[in-house]
C-alpha positions as semicolon CSV with decimal commas, in nm:
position;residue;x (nm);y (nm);z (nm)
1;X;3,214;-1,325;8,559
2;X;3,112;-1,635;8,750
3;X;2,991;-1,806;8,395
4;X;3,402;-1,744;8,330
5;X;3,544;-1,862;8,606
6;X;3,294;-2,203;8,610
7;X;3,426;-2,229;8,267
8;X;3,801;-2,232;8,334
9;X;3,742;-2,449;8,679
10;X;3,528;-2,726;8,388
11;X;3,884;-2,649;8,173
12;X;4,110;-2,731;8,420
13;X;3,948;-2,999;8,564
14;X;3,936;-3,127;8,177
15;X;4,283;-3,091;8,175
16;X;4,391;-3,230;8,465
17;X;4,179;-3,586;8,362
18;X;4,314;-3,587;8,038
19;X;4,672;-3,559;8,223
20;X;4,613;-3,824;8,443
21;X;4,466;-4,005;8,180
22;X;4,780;-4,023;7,968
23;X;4,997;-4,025;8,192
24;X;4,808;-4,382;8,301
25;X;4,848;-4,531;7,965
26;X;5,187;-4,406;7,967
27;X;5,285;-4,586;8,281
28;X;5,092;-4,912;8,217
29;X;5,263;-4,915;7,894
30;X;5,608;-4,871;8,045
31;X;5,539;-5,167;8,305
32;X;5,409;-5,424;8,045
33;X;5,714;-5,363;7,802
34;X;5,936;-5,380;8,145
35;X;5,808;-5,677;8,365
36;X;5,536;-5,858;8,090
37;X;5,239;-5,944;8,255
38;X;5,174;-6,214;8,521
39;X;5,059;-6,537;8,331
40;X;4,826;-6,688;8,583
41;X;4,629;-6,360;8,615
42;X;4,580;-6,286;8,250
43;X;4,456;-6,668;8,249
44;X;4,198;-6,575;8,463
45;X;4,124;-6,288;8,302
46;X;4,082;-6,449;7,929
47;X;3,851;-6,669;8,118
48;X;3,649;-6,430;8,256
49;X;3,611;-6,215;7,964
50;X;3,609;-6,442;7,660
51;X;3,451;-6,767;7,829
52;X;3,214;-6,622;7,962
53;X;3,102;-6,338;7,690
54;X;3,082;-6,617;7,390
55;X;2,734;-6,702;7,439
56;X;2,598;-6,322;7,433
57;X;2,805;-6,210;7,144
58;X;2,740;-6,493;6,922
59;X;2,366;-6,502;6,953
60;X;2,411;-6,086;6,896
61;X;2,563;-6,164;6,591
62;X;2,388;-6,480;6,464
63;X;2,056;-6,257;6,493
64;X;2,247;-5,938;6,352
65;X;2,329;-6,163;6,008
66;X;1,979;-6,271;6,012
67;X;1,792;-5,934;6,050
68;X;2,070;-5,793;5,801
69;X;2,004;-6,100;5,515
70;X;1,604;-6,002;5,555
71;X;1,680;-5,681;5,528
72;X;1,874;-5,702;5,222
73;X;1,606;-5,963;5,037
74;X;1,363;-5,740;5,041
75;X;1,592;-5,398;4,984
76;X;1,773;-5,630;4,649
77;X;1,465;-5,795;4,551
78;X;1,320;-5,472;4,448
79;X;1,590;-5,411;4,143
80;X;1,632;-5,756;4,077
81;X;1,976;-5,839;4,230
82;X;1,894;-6,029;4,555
83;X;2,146;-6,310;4,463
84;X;2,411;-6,056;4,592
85;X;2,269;-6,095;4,956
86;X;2,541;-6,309;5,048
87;X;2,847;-6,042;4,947
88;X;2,628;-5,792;5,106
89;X;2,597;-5,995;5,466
90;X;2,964;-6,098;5,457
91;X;3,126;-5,776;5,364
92;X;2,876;-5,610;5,630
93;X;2,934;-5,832;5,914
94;X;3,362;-5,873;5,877
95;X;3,411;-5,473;5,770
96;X;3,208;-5,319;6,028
97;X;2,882;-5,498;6,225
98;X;3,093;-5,767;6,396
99;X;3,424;-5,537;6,514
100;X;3,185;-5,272;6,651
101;X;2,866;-5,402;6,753
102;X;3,094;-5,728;6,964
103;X;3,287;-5,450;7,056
104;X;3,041;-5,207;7,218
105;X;2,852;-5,549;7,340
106;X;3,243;-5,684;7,518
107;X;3,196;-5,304;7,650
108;X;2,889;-5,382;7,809
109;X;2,942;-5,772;7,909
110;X;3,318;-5,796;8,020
111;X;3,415;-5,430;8,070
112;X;3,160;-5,339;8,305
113;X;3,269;-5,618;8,521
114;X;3,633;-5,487;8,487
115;X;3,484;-5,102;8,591
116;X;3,347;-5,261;8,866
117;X;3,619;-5,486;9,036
118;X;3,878;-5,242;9,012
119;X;3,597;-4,960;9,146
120;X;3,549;-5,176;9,436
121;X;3,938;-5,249;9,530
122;X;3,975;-4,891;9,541
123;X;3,735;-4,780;9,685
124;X;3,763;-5,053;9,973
125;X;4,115;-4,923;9,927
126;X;4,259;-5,280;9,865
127;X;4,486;-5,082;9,562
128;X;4,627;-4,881;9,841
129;X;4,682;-5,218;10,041
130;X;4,859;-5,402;9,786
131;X;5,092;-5,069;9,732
132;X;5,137;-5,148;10,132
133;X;5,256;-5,487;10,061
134;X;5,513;-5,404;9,829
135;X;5,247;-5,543;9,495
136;X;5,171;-5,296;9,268
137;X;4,828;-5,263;9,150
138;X;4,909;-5,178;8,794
139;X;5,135;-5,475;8,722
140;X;4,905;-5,721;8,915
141;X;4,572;-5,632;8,868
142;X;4,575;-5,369;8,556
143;X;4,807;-5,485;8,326
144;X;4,671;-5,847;8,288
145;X;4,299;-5,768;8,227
146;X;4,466;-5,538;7,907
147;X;4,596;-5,806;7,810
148;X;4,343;-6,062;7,819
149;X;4,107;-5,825;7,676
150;X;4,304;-5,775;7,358
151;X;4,372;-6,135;7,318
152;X;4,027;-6,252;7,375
153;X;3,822;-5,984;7,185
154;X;3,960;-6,060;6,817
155;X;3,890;-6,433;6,868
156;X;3,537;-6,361;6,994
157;X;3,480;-6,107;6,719
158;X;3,586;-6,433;6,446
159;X;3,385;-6,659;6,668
160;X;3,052;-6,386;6,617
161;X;3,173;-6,293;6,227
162;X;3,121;-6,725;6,175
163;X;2,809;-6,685;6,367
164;X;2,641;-6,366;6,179
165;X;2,715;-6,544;5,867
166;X;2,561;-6,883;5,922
167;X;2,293;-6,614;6,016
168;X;2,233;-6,496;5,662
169;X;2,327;-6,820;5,496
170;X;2,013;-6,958;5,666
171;X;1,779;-6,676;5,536
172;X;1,933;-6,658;5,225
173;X;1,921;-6,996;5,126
174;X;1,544;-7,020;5,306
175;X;1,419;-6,696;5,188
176;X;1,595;-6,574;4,893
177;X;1,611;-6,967;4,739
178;X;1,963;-6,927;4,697
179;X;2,123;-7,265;4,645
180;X;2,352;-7,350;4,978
181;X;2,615;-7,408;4,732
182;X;2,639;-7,100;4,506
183;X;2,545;-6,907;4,859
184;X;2,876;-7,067;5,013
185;X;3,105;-7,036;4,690
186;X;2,997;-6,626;4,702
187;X;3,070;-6,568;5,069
188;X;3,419;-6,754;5,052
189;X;3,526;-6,575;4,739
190;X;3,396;-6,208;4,786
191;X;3,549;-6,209;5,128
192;X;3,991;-6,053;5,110
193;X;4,257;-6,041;5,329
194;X;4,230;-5,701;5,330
195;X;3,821;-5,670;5,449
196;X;3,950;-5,986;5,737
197;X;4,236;-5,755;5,847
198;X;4,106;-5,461;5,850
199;X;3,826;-5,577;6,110
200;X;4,080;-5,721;6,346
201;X;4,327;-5,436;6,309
202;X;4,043;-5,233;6,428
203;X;3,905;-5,503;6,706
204;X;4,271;-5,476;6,858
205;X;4,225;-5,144;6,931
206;X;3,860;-5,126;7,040
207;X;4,004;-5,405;7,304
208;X;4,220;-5,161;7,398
209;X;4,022;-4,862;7,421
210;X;3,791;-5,077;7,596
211;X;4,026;-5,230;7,893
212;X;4,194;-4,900;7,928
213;X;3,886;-4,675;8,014
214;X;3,753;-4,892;8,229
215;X;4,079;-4,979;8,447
216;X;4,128;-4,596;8,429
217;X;3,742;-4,534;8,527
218;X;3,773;-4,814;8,818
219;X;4,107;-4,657;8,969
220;X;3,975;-4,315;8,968
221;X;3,654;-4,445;9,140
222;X;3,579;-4,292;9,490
223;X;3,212;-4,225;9,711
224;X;3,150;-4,604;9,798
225;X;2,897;-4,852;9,660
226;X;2,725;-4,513;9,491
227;X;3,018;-4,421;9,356
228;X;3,097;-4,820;9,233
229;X;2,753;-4,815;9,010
230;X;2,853;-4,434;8,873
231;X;3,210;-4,513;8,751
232;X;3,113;-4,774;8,614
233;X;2,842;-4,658;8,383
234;X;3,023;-4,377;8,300
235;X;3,315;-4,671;8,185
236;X;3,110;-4,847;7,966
237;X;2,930;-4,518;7,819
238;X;3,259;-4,365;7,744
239;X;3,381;-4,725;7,617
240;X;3,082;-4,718;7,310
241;X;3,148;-4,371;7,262
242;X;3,520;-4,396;7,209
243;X;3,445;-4,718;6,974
244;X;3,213;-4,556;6,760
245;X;3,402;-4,268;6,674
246;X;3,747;-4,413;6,682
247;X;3,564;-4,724;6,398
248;X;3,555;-4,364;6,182
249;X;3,919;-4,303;6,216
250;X;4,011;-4,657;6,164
251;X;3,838;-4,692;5,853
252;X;3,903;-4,383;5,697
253;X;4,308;-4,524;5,773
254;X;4,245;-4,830;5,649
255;X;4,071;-4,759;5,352
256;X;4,301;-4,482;5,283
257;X;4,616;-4,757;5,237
258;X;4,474;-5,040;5,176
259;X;4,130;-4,907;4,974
């Protein structure tokens, strides 16, 4: 009996998050499409998450293309076909590796230090200070760190894509002995629209996912500093979670239209 009722109290309370949840995106939706966002804050905000997160994703990447082109040497080399090493690190890097490994890294970089602020303004209750003053906390302080997050992450995950293939172009041409010229000509051509799209289509919503959880995570924050550290690991866990299972959705979509 008491394994039942513990049960239907983990339900409800299941429920009642996923509720609140929605009915979060559903409201922060309803405000941006309303009154826009506030230009000067999402400013900021692209400043503080894309300045600032360049240097940690690019490296990620550059040393991503570089571990993947050794990989794939010695993997090709053993049936004779290592001159395809530089389709292999392109199509690798713009289909999949950059979107979700920048992705889960932005989680970890940017959207912890979104989990955080907004943690700490509530539970300081400066979001119940603001609603005092006549601001509200979703337009002023929510809405724009969305925003900036889904502007900023596509152009970071281009900036690391560049970076994780000038990764591989060095090992290939180094290790392999593929010329820098026919190594060039097969990146250029083996990469389509589609394979570029398709990563940013799905980058767009990881940013997204990503700035949504964690506002969510910071505004339902409560127990003090403690309770500032626990929100906002369980922010960014939830954020590389969400990514990694949503990149299966995506893809299966993507391929399914557009092969």
């Amino acid at each position: 009996m008491r394994f039942l009722i513990e049960t239907g109290k983990y339900l409800i309370e299941r429920l009642n998050y996923l509720g609140t949840a929605i009915y979060f995106i559903i409201d922060v939706l309803i405000k941006f499409i309303s009154k826009g966002a506030k230009l000067s804050e999402v400013m900021k905000q692209i400043y503080a998450q894309g300045i600032q997160s360049i240097l940690i994703i690019s490296l990620t990447s550059f040393a991503t293309g570089m571990v993947l082109a050794i990989q794939s040497v010695v993997i090709l080399s053993r049936f004779g076909t290592k001159e395809y090493v530089a389709q292999l690190v392109v199509l690798s890097l713009v289909r999949e590796l950059s979107p979700v490994l920048g992705s889960i890294i932005f989680a970890g970089k940017a959207g912890s230090k979104m989990a955080a602020e907004i943690s700490t303004m509530n539970v300081n209750e400066q979001l119940l200070a603001t609603r005092a003053l006549g601001i509200d906390p979703i337009q002023y302080f929510i809405i724009p760190r969305i925003v900036a997050c889904v502007l900023v992450l596509p152009i970071l995950i281009i900036i690391s894509e560049l970076f994780g293939i000038f990764g591989g172009f060095i090992i290939g041409v180094t290790q392999a002995k593929i010329p820098y010229a026919i190594y060039l000509s097969k990146t250029i051509n083996t990469v389509t629209m589609v394979d570029f799209l398709g990563g940013i289509i799905k980058t767009v919503f990881f940013a997204f996912i990503i700035s949504t959880i964690c506002c969510f995570e910071g505004i339902q924050a409560k127990g003090g500093s403690v309770g500032v550290g626990e929100y906002t690991t369980k922010a960014v866990a939830l954020c590389c979670i969400y990514v990694v299972c949503f990149n299966f959705i995506l893809t299966k979509i993507i391929l399914t239209f557009w092969g």
